[in-house]
N, C-alpha and C positions, 0 to 999 in steps of 0.2 A: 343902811339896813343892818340890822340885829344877824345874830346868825339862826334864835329860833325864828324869826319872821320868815329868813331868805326856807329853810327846813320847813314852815306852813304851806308856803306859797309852791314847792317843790310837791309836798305831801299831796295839794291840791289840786294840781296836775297832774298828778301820779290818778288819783283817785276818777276826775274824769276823764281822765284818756281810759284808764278800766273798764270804767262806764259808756263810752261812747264804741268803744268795741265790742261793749256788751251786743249792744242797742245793735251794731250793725249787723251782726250774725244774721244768713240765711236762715227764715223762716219754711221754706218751700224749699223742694228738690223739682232733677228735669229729668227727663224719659229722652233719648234720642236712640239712633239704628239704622239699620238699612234694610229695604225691598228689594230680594235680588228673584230671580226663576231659578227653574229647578236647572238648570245649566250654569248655574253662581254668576249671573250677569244681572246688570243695577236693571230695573223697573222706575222707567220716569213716569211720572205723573198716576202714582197709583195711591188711590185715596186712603189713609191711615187715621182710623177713627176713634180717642182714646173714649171711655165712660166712666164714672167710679161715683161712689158716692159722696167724697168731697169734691165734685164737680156741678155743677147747675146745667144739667144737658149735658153734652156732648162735645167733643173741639175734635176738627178735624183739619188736615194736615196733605199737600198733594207733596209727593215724593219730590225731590232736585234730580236733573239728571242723572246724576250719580245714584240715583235709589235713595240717597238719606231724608232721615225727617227728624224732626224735632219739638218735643214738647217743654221749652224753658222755666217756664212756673207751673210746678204743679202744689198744692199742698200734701203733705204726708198722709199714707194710706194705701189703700192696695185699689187696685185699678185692672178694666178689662178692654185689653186693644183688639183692634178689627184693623184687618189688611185685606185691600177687594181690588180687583180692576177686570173690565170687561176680559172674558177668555182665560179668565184665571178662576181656582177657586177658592173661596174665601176660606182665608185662614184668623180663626180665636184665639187669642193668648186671654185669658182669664188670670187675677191675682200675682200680677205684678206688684210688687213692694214698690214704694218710692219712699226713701229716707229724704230727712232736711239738711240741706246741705253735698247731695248726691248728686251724678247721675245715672242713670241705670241705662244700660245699653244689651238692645234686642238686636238679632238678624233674624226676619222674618224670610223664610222660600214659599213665595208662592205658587202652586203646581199647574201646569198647564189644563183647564177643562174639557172634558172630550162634549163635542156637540152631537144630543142627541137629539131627531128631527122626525116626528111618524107620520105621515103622509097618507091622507085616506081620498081614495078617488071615488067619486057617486056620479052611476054613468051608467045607461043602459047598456047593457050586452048588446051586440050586432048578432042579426039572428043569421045562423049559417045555417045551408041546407044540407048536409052531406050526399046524398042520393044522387044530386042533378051536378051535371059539369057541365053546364051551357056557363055563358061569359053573357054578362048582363053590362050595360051602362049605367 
């Protein structure tokens, strides 16, 4: 072999290895975090629900013991998460960024709900007599 041929054949692999790295680059970023309460302790199985409009619907997410969750492919764009679980109350993160090639990392605290419960009784009065002190059966 020549030494321009062995210099083509070098040039040529130079050029698509370039290209093949081109090609490989992440298109898409990921969102990950954790669900802890207002005491900073993990929240398992608490539902984490992204939206955004390069999404079709909705992807939701049940927390790992540890509280984490994770959203691996997302496309680029800004994005609105939801953190809910019974007794707690829901927390919005609206415009979240996700860059390509990122990941973007949330700690969400979700606060404990106070239950409120009103109670309405429909119930005739019991008729008392005040005047008479007899003892009746």
């Amino acid at each position: 072999m020549s030494k321009s041929t062995t210099k083509g054949i070098l040039t040529l692999f130079l050029i698509l290895g370039i290209a093949a790295a081109g090609f490989a680059q992440r298109q898409t970023g990921s969102l990950a975090g954790t669900v802890l309460d207002d005491q900073k302790a993990p929240l398992p199985g608490a539902a984490v629900i992204i939206s955004g409009p390069s999404l079709l619907g909705t992807n939701t997410f049940l927390t790992t013991p540890t509280g984490a969750f994770r959203f691996p492919v997302l496309l680029p764009g800004t994005y609105e998460l939801r953190a809910e679980m019974p007794g707690f109350k829901t927390q919005i993160r609206p415009g979240l960024v996700i860059s390509v090639g990122r990941t973007t990392e949330v700690v969400i605290e979700l606060v404990q709900a106070t239950v409120e419960e009103e109670v309405t009784v429909m119930a005739p009065s019991p008729v008392v007599d005040l005047q008479s002190t007899k003892l009746s059966v």
